[in-house]
C-alpha positions in Angstrom: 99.9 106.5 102.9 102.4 105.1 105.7 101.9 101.5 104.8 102.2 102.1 100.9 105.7 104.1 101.9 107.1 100.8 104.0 106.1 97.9 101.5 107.6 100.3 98.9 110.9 100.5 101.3 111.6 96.6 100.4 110.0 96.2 97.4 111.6 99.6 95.5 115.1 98.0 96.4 114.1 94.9 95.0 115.0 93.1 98.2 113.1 90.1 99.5 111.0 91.6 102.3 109.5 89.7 105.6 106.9 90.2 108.3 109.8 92.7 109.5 108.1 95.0 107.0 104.7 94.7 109.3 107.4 95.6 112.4 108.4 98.4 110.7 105.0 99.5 109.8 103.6 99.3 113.3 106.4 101.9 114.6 105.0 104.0 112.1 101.3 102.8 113.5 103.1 103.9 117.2 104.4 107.0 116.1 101.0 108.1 114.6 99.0 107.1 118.0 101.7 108.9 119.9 101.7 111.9 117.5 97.9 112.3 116.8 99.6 113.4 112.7 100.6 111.3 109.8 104.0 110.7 108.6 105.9 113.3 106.1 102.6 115.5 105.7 105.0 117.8 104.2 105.4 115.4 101.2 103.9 113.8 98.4 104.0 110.4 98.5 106.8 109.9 95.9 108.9 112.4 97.8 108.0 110.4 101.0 108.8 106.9 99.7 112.3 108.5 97.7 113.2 110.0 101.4 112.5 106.8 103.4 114.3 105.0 100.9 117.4 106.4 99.7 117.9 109.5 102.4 116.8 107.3 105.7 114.3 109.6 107.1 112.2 108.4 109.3 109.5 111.1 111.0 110.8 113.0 114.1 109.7 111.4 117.4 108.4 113.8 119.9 111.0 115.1 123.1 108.7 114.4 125.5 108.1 110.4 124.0 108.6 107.6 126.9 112.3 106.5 125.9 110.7 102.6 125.8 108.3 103.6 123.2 111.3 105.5 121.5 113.2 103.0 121.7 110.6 100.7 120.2 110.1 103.0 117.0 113.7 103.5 116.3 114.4 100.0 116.4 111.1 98.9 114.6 112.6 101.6 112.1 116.0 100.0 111.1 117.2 100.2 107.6 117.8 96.8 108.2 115.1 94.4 108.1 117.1 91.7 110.2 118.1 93.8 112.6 113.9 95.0 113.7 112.8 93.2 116.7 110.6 90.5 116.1 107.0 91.0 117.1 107.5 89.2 120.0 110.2 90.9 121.8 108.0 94.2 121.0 105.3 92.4 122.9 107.3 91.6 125.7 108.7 95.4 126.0 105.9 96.7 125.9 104.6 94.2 128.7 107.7 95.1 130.9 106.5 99.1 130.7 103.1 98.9 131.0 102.6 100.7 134.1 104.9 103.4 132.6 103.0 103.5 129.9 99.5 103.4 131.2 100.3 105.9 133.9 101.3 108.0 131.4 99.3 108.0 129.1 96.2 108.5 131.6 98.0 111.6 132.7 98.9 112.8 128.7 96.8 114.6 126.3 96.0 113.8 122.5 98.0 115.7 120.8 95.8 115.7 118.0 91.9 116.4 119.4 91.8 116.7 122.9 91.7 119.3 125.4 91.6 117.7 128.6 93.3 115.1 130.2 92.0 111.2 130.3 90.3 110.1 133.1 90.8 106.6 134.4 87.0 105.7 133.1 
């Protein structure tokens, strides 16, 4: 549903749209890893897409998120197509963090599925 939601973003507005719709739909791709849910479960899909659209919601990141991968999300999700990072500044955050982020997520649970922590296997 996500992906359906973000070309319809663009396209419902009539607007030209760009790989920054991909860069918007892999914050969404983040958020769900990070999340273990799917986006606006709470709403149909026409209630999703209308929200997203013409209200600006975008799905509620987590308190306990790394700020670099909240930071990611947030500017992946910019009303704003020309203002999303291009995929290669992403890369390159996410390269800058990666010890963060792998120490972290070794030491986090799924939210979604698991009960204990990852191991370093």
């Amino acid at each position: 549903m996500c992906c359906l939601l973000i070309w319809c973003r663009e396209m419902i507005q009539h607007r030209p749209y760009t790989q920054k719709v991909d860069v918007y739909s892999f914050g969404i791709v983040l958020w769900e890893l990070i999340t273990g849910m799917l986006p606006f479960q709470n709403m149909t899909a026409v209630q999703a897409a209308f929200a997203v659209v013409n209200k600006n919601v975008r799905p509620i990141i987590p308190n306990d998120c790394l700020p670099i991968l909240r930071e990611i999300m947030t500017r992946c999700w910019d009303p704003n197509p020309d203002v999303r990072p291009p995929f290669t500044e992403i890369v390159r955050m996410l390269e800058s963090a990666e010890t963060e982020i792998m120490t972290t997520v070794r030491k986090a649970r799924f939210r979604c599925c698991i009960t204990q922590p990852m191991t370093a296997d």
